[in-house]
KOLNUKOL-254183 format. One line per field, with one value per atom (N, C-alpha, C): z, y negated, x; chain; residue number from 1; atom name. Coordinates in pm, whole numbers. Each point is the difference from the previous one (the first is absolute). Example, Ala and Ser with C-alpha at 12.3 -4.5 7.8 and 13.67 -1.06 7.14 Angstrom:
Z	(780, 0, 0, -72, 6, 73)
Y	(569, -119, -120, -105, -119, -109)
X	(1319, -89, 90, -35, 82, -77)
chaine	(A, A, A, A, A, A)
num	(1, 1, 1, 2, 2, 2)
atome	(N, CA, C, N, CA, C)
//
This chain:
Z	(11586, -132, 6, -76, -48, -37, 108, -66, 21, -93, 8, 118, 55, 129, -160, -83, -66, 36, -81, -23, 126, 92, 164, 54, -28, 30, -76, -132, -91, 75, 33, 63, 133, 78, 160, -36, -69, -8, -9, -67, 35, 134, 74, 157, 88, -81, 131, 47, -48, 118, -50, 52, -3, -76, -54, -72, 100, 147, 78, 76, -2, 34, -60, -158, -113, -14, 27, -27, 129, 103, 90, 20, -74, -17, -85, -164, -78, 37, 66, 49, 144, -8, 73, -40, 43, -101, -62, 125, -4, -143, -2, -71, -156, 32, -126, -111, 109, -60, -47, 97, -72, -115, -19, -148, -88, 34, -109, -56, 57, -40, -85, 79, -101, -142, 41, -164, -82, 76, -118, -62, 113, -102, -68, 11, -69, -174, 29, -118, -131, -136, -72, -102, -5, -74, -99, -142, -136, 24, 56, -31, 151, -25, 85, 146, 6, 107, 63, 133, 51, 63, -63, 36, 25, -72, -55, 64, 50, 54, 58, 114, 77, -97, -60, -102, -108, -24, -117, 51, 124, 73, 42, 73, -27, -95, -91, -129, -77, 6, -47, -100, -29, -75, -135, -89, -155, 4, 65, 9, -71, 40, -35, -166)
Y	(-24928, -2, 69, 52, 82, -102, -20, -17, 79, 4, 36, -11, 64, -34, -107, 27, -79, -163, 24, -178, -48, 37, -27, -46, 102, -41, -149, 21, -139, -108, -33, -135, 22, 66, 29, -81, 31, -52, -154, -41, -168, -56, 106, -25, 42, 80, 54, 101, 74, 104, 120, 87, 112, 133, 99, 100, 55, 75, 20, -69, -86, -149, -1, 3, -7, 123, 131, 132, 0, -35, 17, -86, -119, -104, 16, 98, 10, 84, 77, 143, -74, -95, -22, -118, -10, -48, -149, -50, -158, -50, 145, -15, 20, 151, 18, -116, -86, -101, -139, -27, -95, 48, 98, 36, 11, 77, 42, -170, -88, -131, -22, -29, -26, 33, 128, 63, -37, 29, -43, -134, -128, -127, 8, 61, -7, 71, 89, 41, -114, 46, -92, 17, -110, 30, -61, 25, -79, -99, -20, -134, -98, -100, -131, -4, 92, -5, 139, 40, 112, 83, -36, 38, 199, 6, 185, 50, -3, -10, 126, 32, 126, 87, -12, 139, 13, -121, 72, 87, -60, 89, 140, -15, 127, 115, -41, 51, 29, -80, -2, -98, -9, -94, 21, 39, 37, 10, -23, 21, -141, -98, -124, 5)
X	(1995, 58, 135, 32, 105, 137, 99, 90, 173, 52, 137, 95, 89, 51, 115, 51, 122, -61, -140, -69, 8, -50, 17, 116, 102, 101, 84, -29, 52, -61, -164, -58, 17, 54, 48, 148, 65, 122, 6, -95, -34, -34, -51, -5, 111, 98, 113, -24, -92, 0, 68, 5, 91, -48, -14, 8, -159, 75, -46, -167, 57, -102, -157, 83, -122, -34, 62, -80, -140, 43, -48, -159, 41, -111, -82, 67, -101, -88, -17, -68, -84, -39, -88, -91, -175, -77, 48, 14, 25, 134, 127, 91, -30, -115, -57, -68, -67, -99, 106, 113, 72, 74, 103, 12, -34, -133, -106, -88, 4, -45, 118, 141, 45, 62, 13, -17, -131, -105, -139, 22, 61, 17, 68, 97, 128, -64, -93, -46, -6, 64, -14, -154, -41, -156, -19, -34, -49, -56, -45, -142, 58, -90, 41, -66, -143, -18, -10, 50, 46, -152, -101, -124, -30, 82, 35, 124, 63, 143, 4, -100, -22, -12, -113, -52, 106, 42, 89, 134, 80, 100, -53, -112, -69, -21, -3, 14, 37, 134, 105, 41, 166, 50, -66, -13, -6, -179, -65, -168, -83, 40, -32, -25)
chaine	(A, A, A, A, A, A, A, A, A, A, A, A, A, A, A, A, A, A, A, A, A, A, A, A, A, A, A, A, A, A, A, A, A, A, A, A, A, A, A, A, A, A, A, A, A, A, A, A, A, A, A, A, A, A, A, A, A, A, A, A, A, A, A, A, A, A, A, A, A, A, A, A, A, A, A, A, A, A, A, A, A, A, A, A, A, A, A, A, A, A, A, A, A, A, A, A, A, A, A, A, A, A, A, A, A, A, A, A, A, A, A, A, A, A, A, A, A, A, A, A, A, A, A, A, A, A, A, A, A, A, A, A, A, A, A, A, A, A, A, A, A, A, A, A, A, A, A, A, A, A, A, A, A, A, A, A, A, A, A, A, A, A, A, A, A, A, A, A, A, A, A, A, A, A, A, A, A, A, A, A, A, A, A, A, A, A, A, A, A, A, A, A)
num	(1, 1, 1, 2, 2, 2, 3, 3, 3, 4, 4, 4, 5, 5, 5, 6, 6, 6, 7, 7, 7, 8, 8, 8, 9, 9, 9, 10, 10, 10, 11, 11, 11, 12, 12, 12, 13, 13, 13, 14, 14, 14, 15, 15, 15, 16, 16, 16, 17, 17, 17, 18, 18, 18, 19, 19, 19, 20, 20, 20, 21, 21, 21, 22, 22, 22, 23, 23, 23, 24, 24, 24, 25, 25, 25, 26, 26, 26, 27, 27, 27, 28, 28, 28, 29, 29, 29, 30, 30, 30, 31, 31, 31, 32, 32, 32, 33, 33, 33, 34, 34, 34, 35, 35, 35, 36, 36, 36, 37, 37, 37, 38, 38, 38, 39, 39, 39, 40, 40, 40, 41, 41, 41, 42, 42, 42, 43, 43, 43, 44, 44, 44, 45, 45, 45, 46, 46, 46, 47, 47, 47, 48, 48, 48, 49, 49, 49, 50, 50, 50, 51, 51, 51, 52, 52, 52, 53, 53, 53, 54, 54, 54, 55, 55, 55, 56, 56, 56, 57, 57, 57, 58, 58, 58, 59, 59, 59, 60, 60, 60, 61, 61, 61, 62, 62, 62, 63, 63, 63, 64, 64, 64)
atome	(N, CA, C, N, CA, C, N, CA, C, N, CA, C, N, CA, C, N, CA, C, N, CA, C, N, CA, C, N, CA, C, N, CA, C, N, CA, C, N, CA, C, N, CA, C, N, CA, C, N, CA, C, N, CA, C, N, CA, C, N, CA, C, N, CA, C, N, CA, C, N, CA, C, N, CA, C, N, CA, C, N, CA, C, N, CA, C, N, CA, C, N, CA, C, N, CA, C, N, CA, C, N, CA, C, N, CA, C, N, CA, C, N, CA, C, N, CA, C, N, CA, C, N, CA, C, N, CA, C, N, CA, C, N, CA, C, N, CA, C, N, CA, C, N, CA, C, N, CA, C, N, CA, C, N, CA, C, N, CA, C, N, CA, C, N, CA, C, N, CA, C, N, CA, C, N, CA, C, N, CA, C, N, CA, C, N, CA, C, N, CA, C, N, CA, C, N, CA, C, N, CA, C, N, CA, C, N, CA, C, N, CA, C, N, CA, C, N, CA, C, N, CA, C)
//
């Protein structure tokens, strides 16, 4: 999943780590897959149950 080195860096900063640290971590799979989770939860969704969550981030914000 695609995320931002900024977003990375903002939820890296809740862990401490360093500029450097988190560039280095996002660019590898294991780093890819924890950001990219947590951006997808972080996704905000209309409805009550998150059954669609993937496809709609996928898809985009305004698709729903």
């Amino acid at each position: 999943m695609q995320v931002s080195v900024r977003f990375a860096g903002a939820l890296a900063r809740n862990k401490t780590l360093d500029e450097a640290t988190t560039r280095d971590e996002l660019y590898t799979r294991a780093g890819g897959v924890s950001f990219g989770t947590a951006r997808l939860l972080g996704y905000q969704a209309a409805y009550s149950q998150p059954l669609y969550r993937f496809a709609d981030y996928n898809a985009g914000v305004y698709t729903s």
